[in-house]
KETIRO-201248 format. One line per field, with one value per atom (N, C-alpha, C): atom name; x negated, y negated, z. Coordinates in steps of 0.2 Angstrom, whole numbers, always signed. Each point is the difference from the previous one (the first is absolute). Layout:
N
atomo <- (CA / ...)
px <- (X / ...)
py <- (Y / ...)
pz <- (Z / ...)
! end
This chain:
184
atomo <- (N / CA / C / N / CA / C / N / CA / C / N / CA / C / N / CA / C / N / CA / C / N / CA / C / N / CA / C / N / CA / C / N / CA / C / N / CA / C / N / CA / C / N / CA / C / N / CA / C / N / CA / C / N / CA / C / N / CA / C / N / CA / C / N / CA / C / N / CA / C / N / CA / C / N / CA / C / N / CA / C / N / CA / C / N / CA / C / N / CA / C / N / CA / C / N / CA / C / N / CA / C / N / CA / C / N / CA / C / N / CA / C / N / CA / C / N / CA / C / N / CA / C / N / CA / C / N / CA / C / N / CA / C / N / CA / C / N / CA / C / N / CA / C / N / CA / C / N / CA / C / N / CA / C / N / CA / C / N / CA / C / N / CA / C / N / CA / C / N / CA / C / N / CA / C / N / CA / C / N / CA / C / N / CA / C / N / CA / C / N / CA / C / N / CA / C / N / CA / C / N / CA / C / N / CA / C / N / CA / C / N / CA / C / N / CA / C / N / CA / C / N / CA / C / N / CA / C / N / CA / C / N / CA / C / N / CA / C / N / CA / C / N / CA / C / N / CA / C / N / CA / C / N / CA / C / N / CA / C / N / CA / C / N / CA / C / N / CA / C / N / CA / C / N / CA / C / N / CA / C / N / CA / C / N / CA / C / N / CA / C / N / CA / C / N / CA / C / N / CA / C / N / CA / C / N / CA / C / N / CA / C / N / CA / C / N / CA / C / N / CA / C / N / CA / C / N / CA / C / N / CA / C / N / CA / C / N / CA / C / N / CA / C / N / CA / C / N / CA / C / N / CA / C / N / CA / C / N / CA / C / N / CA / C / N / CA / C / N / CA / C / N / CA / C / N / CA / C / N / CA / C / N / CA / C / N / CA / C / N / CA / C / N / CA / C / N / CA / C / N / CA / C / N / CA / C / N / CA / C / N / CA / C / N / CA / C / N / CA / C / N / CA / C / N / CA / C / N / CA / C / N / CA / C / N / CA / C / N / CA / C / N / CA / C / N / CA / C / N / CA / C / N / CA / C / N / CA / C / N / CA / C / N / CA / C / N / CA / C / N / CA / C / N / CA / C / N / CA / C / N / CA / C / N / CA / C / N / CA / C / N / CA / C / N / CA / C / N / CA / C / N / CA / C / N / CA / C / N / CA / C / N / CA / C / N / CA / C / N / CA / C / N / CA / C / N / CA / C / N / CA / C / N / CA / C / N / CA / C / N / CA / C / N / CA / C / N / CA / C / N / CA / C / N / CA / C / N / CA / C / N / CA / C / N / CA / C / N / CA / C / N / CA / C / N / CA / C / N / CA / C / N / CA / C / N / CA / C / N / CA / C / N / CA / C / N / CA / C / N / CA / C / N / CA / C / N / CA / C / N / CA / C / N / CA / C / N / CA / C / N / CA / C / N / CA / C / N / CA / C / N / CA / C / N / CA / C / N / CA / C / N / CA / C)
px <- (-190 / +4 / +8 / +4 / +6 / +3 / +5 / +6 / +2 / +1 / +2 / -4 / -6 / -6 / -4 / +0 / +1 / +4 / +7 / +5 / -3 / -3 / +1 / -6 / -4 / -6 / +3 / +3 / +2 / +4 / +5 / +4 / -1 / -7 / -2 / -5 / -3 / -5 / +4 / +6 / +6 / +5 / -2 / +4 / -5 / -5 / -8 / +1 / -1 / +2 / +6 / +5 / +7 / -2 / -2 / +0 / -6 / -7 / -3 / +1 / +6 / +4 / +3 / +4 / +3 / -2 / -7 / -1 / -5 / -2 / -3 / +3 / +9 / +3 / +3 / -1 / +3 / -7 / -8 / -1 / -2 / +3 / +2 / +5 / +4 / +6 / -2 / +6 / -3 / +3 / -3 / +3 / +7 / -5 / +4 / +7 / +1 / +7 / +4 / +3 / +4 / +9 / +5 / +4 / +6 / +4 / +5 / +7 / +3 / +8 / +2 / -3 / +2 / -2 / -5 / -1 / +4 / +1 / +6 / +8 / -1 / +5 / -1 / +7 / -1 / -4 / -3 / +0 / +6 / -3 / +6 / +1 / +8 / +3 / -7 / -1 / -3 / +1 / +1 / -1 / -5 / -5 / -7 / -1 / -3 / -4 / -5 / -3 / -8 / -3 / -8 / -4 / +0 / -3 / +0 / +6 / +5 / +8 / +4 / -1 / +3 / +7 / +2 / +8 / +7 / -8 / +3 / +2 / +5 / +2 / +1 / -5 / +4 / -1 / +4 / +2 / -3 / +0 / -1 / +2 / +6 / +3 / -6 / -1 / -4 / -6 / -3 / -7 / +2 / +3 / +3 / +1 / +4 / -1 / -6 / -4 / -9 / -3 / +3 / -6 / +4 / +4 / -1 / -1 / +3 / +3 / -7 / -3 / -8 / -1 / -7 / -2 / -1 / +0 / -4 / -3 / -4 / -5 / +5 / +1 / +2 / -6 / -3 / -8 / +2 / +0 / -1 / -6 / +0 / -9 / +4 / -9 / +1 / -8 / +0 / -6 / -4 / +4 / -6 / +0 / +0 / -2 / -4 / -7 / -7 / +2 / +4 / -1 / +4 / +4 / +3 / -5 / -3 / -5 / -5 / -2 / -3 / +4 / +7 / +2 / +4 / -1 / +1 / -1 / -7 / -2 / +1 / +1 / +4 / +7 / +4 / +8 / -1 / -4 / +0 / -4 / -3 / +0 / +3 / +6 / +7 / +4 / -1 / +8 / -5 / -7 / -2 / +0 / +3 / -1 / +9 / +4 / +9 / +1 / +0 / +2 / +5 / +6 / +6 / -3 / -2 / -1 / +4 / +4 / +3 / -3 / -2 / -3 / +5 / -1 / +5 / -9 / +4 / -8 / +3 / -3 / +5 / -4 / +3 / +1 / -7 / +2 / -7 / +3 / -3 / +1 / -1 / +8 / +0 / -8 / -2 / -6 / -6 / -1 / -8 / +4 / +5 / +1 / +2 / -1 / -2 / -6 / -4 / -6 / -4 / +1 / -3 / +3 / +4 / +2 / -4 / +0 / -4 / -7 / -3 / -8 / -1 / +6 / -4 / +4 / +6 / +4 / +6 / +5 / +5 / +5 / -2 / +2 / +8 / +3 / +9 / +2 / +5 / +5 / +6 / +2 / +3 / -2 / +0 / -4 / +5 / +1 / +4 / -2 / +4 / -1 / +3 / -3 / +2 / -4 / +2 / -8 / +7 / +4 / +4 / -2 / -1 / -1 / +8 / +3 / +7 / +0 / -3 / +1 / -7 / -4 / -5 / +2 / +6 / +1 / +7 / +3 / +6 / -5 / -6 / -3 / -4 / -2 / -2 / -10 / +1 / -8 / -4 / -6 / -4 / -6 / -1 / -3 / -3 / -5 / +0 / -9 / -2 / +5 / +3 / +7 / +5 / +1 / +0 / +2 / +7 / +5 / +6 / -1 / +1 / +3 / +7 / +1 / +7 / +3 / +5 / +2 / +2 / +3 / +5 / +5 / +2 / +7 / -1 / -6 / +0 / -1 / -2 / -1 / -6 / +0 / -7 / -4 / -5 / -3 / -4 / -6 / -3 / -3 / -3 / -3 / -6 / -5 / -8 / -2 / -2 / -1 / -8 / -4 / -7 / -1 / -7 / -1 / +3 / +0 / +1 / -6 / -5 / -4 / +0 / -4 / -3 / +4 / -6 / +3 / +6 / +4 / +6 / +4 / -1 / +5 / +0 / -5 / -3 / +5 / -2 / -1 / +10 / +2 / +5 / +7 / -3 / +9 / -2 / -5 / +0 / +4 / +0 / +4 / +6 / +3 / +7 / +2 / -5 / +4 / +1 / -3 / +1 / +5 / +0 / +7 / +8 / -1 / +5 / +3 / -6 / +1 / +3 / -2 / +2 / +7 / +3 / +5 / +5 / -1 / +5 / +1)
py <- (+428 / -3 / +1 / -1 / +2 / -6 / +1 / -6 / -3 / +2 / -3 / -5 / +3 / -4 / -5 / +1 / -5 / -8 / +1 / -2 / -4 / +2 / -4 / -4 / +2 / -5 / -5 / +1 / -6 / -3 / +1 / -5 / -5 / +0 / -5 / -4 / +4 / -6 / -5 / +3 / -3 / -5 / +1 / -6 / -6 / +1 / -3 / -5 / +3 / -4 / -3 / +1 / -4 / -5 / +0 / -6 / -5 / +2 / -4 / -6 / +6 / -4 / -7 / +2 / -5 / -5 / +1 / -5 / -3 / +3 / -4 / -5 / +3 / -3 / -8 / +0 / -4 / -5 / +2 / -6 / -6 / +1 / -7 / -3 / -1 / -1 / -7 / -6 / -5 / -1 / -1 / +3 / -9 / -3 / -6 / -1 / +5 / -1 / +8 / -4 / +4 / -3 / +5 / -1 / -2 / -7 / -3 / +1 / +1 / -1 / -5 / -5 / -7 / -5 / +1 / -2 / -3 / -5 / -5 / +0 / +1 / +1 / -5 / -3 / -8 / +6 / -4 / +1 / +2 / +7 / +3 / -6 / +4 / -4 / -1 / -5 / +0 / -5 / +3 / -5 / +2 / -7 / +0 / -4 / -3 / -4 / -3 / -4 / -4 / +1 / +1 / +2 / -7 / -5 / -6 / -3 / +2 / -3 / +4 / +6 / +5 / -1 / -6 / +0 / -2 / -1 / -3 / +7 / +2 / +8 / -2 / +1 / -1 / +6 / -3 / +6 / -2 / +6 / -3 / -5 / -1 / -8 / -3 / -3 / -4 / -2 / +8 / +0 / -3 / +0 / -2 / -7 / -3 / -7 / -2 / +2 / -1 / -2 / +5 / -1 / -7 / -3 / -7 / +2 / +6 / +2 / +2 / +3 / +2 / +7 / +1 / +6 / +1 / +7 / +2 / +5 / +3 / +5 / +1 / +6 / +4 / +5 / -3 / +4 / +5 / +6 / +4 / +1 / -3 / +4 / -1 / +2 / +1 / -1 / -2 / +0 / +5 / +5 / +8 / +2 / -5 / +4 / -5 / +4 / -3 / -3 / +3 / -2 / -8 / +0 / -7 / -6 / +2 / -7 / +1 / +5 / -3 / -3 / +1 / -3 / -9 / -1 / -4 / -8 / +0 / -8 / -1 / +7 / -3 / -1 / +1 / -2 / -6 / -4 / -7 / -5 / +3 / -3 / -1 / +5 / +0 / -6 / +2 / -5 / -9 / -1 / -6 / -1 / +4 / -3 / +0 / -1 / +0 / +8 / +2 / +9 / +1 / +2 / +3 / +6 / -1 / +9 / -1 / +8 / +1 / +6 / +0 / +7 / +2 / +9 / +4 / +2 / +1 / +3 / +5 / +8 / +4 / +3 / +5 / +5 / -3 / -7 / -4 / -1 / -6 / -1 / -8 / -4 / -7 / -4 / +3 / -3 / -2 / +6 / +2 / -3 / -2 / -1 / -10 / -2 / -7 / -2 / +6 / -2 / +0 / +6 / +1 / -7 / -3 / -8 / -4 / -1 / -5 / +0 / +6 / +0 / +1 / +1 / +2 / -5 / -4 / -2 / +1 / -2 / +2 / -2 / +3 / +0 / -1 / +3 / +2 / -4 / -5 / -5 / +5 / +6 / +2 / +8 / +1 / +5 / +8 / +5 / +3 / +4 / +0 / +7 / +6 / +4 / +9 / +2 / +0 / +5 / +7 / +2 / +6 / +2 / -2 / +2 / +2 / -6 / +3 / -4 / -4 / -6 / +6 / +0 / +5 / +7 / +3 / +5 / -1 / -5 / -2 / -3 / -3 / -3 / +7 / +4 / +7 / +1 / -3 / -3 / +7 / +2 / +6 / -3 / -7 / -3 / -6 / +0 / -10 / +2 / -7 / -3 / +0 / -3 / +3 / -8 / -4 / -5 / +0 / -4 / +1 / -7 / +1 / -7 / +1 / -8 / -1 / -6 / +2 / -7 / -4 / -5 / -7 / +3 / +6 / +1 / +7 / +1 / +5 / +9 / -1 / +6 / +1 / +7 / +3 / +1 / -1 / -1 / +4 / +1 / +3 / +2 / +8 / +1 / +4 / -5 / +4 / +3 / +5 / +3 / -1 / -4 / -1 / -6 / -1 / -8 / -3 / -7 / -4 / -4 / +0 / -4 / -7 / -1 / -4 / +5 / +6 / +3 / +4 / +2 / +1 / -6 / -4 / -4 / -3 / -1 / -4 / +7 / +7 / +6 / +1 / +0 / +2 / -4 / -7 / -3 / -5 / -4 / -5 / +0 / +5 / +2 / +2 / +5 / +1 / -9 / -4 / -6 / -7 / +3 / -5 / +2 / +7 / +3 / -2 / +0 / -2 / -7 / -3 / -9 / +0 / +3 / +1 / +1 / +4 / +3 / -6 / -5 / -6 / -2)
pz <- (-833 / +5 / -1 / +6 / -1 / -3 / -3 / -1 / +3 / +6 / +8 / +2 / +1 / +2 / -3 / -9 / -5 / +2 / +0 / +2 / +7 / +5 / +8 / -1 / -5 / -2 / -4 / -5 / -4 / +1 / +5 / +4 / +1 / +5 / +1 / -2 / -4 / -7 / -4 / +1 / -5 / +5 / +4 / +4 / +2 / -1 / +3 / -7 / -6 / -9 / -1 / +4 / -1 / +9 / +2 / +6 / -4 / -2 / -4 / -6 / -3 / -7 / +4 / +6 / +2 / +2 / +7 / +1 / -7 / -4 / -6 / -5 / +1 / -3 / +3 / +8 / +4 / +0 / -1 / -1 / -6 / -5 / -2 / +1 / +3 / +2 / +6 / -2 / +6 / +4 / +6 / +5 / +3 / -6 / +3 / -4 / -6 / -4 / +3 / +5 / +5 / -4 / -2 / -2 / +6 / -4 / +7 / -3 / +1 / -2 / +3 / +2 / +1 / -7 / -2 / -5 / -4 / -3 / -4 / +3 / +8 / +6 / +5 / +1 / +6 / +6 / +3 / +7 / +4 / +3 / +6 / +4 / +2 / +6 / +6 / +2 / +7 / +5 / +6 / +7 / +4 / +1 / +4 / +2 / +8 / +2 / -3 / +1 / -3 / +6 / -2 / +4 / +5 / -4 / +4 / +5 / -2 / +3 / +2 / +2 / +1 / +1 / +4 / +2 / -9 / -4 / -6 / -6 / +0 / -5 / -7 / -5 / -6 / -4 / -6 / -6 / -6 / -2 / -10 / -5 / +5 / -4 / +2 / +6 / +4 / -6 / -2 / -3 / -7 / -2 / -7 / +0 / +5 / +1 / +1 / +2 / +3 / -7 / -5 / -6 / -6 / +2 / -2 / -12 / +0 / -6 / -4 / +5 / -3 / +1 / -5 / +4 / +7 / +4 / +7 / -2 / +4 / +3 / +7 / +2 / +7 / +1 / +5 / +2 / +6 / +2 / +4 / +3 / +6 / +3 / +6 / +4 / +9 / +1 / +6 / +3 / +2 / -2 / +2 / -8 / -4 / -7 / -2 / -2 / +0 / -8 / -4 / -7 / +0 / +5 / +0 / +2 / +4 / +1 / -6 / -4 / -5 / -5 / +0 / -6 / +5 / +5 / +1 / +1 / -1 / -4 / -7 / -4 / -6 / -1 / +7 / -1 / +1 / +6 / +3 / -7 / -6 / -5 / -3 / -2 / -4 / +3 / +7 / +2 / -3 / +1 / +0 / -7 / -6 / -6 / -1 / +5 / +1 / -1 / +1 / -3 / +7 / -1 / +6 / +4 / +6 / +2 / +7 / -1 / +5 / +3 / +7 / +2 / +6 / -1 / +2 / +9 / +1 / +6 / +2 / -1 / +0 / +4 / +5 / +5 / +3 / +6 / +2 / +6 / +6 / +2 / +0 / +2 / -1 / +1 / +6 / +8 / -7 / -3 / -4 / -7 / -3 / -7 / +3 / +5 / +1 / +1 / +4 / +0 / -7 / -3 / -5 / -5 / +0 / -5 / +4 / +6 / +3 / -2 / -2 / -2 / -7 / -5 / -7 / -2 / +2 / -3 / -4 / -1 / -1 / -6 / -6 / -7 / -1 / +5 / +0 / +1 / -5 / +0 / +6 / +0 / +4 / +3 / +6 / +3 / +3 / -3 / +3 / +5 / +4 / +7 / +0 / -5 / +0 / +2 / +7 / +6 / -1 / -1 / -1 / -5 / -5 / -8 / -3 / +2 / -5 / -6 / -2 / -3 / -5 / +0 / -3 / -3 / +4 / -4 / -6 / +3 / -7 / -6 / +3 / -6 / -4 / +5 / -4 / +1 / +5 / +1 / +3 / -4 / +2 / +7 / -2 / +6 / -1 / +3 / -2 / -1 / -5 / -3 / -7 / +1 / -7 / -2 / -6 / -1 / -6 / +0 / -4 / -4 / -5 / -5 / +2 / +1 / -1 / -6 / -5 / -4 / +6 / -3 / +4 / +1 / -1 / +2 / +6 / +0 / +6 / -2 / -6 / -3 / +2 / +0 / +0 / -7 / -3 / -8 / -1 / +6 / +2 / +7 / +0 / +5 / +2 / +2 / +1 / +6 / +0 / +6 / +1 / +5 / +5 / -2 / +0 / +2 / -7 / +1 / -5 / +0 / -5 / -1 / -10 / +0 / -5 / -6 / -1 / -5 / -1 / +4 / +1 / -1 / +3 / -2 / -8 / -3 / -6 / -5 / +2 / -5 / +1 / +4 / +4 / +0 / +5 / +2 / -7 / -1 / -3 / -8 / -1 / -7 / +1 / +6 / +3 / -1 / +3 / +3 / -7 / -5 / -7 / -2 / +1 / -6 / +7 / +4 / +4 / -3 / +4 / -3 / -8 / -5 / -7 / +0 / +3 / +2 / +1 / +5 / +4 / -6)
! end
């Protein structure tokens, strides 16, 4: 065989072994520790509506007063994201044992993000309206659901990307949330 021909055959056995290496290398990796640069960073500037009061705008000071010098949760979802209703009879747990949540409802529709609180219930001490997604892309959101620890001063501690359940929370914030309180 020629050298050339050698050559056009092993091009691409050898690109077929370096695409495998990668994706073999990409699967351990978790899909849920997504790096933020918000991270131990207040809360971006924001002005938004509430889903339920739409004529009512608040900001991040706002959510800061809300939490009464405690932890919160900033929940991300929408009503066309299936993984949101499963995780949410465990937020309307959280809020029932006192736990702060503030939910963002992002690129939705007010009409179906009240109905959907009218039928599952509604966990949100306060409820935002980012049916634009601007409020989602200062936070750095890849999509819902995203949940954000915040301290009492409006920091961001930490942040999980997809459901929030039992084990997540226990494995996850519950430990972010000791060493916080340690901290005051």
């Amino acid at each position: 065989m020629s050298r050339k021909l050698t050559l056009l055959l092993a091009a691409p056995m050898l690109g077929f072994v370096v695409l495998l290496g990668v994706l073999w290398g990409g699967l351990g990796n978790d899909p849920t520790l997504l790096p933020s640069v918000l991270v131990n960073q207040p809360l971006p500037p924001f002005q938004a509506a509430l889903v339920d009061q739409p004529e009512q705008v608040i900001d991040q000071t706002d959510l800061i007063k809300q939490q009464q010098n405690d932890i919160a949760l900033l929940n991300i979802w929408a009503t066309w994201c299936p993984t949101c209703r499963a995780e949410h009879q465990f937020l309307n747990g959280l809020k029932s044992q006192g736990i702060t949540i503030f939910g963002v409802n992002y690129k939705d529709e007010r009409a179906k993000a009240l109905r959907w609180l009218a039928e599952l219930g509604n966990p949100y001490q306060l409820n935002i309206d980012d049916s634009d997604g601007q409020l989602g892309i200062d936070l750095g959101v890849y999509g819902a659901p995203e949940t954000f620890l915040l301290d009492s001063q409006g920091v961001i501690r930490y942040r999980h990307v997809g459901a929030l359940d039992d084990s997540v929370w226990r494995q996850q914030f519950v430990p972010r949330i000791q060493q916080i309180k340690s901290e005051s």
